[in-house]
Each structure stands twice: as C-alpha cells, then as structure tokens.
PyMOL CGO cylinders between C-alpha atoms (Angstrom):
from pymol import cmd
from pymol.cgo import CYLINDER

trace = [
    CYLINDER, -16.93, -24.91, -2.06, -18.87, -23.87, 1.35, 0.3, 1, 1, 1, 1, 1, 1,
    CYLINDER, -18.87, -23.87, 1.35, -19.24, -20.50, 1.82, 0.3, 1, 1, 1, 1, 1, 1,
    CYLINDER, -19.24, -20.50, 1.82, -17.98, -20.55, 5.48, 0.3, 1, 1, 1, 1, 1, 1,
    CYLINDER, -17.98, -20.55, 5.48, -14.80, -21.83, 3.71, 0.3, 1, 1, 1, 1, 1, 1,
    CYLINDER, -14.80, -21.83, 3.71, -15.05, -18.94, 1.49, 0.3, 1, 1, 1, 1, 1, 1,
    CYLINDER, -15.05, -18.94, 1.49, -15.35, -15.98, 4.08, 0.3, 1, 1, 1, 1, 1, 1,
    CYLINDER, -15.35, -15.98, 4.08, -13.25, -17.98, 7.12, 0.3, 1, 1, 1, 1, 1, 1,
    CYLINDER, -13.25, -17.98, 7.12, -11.05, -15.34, 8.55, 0.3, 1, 1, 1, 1, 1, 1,
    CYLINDER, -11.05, -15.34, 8.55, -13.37, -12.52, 6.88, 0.3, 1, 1, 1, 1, 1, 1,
    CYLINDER, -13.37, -12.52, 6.88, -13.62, -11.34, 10.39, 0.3, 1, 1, 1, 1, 1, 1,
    CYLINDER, -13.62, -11.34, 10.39, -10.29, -11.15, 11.57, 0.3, 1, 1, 1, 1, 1, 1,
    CYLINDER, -10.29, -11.15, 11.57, -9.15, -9.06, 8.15, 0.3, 1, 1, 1, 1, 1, 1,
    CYLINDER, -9.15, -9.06, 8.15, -8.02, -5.25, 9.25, 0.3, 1, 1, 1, 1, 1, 1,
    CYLINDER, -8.02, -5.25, 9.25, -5.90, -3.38, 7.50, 0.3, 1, 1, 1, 1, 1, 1,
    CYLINDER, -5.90, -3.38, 7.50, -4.27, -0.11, 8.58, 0.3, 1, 1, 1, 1, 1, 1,
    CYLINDER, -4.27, -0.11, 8.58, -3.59, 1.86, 5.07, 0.3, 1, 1, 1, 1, 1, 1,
    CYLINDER, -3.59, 1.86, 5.07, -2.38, 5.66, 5.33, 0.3, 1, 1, 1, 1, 1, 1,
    CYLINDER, -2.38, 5.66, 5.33, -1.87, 8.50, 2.68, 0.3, 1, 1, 1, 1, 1, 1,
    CYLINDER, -1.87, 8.50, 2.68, 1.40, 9.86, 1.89, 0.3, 1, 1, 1, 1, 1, 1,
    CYLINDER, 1.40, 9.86, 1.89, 3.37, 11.89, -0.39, 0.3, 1, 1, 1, 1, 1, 1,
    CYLINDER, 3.37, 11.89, -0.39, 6.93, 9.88, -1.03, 0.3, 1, 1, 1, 1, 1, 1,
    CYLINDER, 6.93, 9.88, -1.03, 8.94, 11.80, -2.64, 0.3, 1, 1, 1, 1, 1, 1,
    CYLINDER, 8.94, 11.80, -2.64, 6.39, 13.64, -4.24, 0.3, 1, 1, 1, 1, 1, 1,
    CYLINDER, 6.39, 13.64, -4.24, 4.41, 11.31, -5.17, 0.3, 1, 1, 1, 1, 1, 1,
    CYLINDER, 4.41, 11.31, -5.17, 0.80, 11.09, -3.40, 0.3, 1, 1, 1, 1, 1, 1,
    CYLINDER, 0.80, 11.09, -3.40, 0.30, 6.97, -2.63, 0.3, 1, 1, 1, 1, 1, 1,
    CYLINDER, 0.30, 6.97, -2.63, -1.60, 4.98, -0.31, 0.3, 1, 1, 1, 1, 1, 1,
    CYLINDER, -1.60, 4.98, -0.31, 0.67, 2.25, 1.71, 0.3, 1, 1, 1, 1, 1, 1,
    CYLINDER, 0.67, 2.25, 1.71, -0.23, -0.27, 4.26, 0.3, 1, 1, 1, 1, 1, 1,
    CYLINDER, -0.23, -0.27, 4.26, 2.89, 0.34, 7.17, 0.3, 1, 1, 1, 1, 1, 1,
    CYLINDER, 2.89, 0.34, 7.17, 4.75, -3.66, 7.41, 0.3, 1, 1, 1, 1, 1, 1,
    CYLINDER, 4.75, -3.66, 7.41, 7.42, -1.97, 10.32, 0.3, 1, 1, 1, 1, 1, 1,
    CYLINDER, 7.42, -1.97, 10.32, 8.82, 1.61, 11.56, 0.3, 1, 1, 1, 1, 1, 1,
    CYLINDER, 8.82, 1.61, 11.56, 10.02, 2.59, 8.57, 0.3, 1, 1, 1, 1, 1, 1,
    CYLINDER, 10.02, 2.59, 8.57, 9.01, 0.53, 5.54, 0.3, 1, 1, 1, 1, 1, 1,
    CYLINDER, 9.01, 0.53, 5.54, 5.29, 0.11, 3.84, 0.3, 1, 1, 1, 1, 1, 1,
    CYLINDER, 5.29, 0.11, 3.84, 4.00, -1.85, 1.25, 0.3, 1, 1, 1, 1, 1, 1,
    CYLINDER, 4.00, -1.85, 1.25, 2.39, 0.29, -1.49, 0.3, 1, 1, 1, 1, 1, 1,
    CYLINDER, 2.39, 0.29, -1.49, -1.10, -0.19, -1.80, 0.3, 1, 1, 1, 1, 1, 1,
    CYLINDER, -1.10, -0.19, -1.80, -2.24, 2.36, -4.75, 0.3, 1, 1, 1, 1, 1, 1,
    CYLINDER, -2.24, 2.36, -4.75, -0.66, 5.05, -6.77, 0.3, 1, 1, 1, 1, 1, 1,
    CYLINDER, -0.66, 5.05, -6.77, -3.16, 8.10, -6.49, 0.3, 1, 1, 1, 1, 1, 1,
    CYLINDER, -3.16, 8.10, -6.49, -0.82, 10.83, -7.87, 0.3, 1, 1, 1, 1, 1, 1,
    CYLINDER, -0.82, 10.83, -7.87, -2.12, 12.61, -11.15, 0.3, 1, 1, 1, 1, 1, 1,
    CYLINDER, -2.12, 12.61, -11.15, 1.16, 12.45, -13.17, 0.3, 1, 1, 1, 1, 1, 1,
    CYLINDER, 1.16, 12.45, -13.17, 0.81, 9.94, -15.55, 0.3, 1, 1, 1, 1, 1, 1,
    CYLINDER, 0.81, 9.94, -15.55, 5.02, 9.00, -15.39, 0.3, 1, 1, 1, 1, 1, 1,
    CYLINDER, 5.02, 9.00, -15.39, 4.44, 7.59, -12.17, 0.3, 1, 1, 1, 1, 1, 1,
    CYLINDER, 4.44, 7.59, -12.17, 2.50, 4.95, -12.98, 0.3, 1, 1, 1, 1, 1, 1,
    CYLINDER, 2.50, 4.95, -12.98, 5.41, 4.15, -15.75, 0.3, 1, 1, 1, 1, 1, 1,
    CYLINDER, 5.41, 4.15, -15.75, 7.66, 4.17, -12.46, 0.3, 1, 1, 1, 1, 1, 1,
    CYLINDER, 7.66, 4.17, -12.46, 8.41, 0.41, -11.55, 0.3, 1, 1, 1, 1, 1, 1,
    CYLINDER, 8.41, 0.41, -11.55, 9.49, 1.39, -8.44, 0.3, 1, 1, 1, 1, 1, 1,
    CYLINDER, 9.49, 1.39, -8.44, 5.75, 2.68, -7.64, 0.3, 1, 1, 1, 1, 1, 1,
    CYLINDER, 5.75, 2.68, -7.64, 4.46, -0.15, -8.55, 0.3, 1, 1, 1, 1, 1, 1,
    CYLINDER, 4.46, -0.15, -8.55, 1.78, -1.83, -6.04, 0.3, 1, 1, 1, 1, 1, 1,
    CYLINDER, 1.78, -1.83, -6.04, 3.23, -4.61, -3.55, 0.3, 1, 1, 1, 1, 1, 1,
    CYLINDER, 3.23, -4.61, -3.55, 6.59, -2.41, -3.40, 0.3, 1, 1, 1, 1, 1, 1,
    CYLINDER, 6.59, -2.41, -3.40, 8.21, -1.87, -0.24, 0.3, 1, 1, 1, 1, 1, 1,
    CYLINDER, 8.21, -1.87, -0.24, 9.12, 0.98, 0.55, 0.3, 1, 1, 1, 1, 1, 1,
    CYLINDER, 9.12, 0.98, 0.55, 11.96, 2.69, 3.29, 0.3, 1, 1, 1, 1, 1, 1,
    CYLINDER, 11.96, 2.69, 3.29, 11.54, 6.05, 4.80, 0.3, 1, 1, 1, 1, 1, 1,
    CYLINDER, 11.54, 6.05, 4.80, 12.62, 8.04, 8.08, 0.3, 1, 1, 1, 1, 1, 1,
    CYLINDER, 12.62, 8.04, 8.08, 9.40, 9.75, 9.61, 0.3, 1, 1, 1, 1, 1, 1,
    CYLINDER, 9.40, 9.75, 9.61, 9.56, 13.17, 10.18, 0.3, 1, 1, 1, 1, 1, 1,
]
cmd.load_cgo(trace, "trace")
C-alpha cells in the first residue's frame, strides 16, 4: 500500500480534547456538541473507575456547563 494512501488526510486531522472532572471523575473528552463529549481517556487514580462501564472510552457523555 502507498504511503500517500497511508497518511492521506494526515493533514487535515485536529482534534480539540479538554480535561474535566465529571462527576468526580478526572477524564479527558473530545466535545461532539454543546453539551455532550466523547470520552477519550480515564485519568482518575481510583482504580473502580476504570471497572465503571459507563467510563469507558468512546462513551458519550451529557452535561450542562457551568
């Protein structure tokens, strides 16, 4: 396979990820509208939240900003 095939759209490829705590739980997300993310990462230190299916990466997420 050609690398150009490979890397095509490499360029274009920007994603906006952000920190938060969700109900106390520290995460990264990537924002998908006003008030729901995908979750990215876990990056809390309680082991139980990784256990958490709702936690898991590729979630969505809804919240109200503050």
């Amino acid at each position: 396979m050609p690398l150009e095939w490979v890397y095509e759209g490499y360029e274009q490829f920007n994603p906006h990820f952000e920190e938060i705590d969700y109900k106390g739980v520290k995460m990264m997300i990537e924002p998908s509208g006003p008030y729901q993310a995908k979750i990215v990462r876990l990056l809390s230190a309680n082991p139980q939240d990784y256990l958490n299916p709702n936690y898991s990466p590729g979630s969505v997420i809804y919240f109200r900003s503050s």
